[in-house]
Structures are given as structure tokens and as C-alpha cells.
N, C-alpha and C positions, 0 to 999 in steps of 0.2 A: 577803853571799851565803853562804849554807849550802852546804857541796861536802862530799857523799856520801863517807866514805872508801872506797879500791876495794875492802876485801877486803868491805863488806855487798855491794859492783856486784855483785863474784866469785862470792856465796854466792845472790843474786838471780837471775844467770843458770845457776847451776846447777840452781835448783831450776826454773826456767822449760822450762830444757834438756828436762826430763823429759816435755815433752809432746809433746814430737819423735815421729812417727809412734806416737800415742797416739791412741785414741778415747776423747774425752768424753763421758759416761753425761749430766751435768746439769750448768747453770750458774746459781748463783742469788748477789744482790748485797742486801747488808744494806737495808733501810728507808734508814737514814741516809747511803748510797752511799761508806761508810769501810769495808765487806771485801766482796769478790769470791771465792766456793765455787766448787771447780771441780773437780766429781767425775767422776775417771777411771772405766773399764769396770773395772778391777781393784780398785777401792775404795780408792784413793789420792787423797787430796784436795791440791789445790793453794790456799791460801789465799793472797792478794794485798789486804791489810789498808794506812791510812792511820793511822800512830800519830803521836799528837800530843808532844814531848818536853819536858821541865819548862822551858824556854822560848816555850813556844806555837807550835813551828814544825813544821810536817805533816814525816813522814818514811816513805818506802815500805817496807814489809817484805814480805817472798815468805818462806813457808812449806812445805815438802811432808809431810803427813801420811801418812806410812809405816802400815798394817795388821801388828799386834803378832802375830807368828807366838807361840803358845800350842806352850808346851814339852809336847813326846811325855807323852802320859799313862801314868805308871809305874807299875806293878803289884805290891804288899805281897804276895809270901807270907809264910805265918805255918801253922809245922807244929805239930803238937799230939801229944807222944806219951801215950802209953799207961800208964801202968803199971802 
């Protein structure tokens, strides 16, 4: 028997957590029914994937795809004198 150790459980239900009083935009499941998309209203996806390990044996992984906040656009002056 294959037993999960807790801290992937730990890190599965935190990312699950996050749908707690969340609206889902879409839900769509691979062709091959091995990953589960699950697009929040705020553009955070939850992936819930079946990976296969160099043993052949199925193992659940939970994902949450955070949106990459793009750093403040900064502004070059560049003075030019005279002379």
C-alpha cells in the first residue's frame, strides 16, 4: 500500500482551502481525465492533476496558480544639458 506522506495531504488541502467562499469562472478536465482546471473569478487556477511516479503508481497533486503581479512600471529620466 502507497500512504501519501502528510505534509503533500498538508499542502493539498491548503491549496483546496482556497476555494472556500470563492466563485468559479470555469471548469474543464483533460481528454485523458489525468488534470482537472479550475478557473477562479480572480484568475487563479486550481489544478488537480493524477501523476504517474517512476514506479507506475497514480499519485494526486493539487496546485494553485497564483497571477504574477508585474512590478510598478519605472520611469528613466535622462536630463540633457547644454553647453
Amino acid at each position: 500500500m502507497n500512504i501519501t506522506p502528510v505534509n503533500e495531504l498538508r499542502r493539498i488541502a491548503e491549496a483546496v482551502e482556497h476555494l472556500r467562499d470563492r466563485t468559479v469562472q470555469d471548469v474543464s478536465i483533460r481528454s485523458d481525465c489525468r488534470q482537472l482546471k479550475i478557473k477562479l473569478d480572480d484568475g487563479e487556477i486550481l489544478l488537480v492533476s493524477v501523476l504517474v511516479d517512476e514506479n507506475g503508481k497514480p499519485r494526486l497533486d493539487v496546485d494553485l496558480v497564483r497571477m504574477v503581479e508585474a512590478p510598478p512600471a519605472s520611469q528613466l529620466e535622462v536630463r540633457f544639458e547644454g553647453a
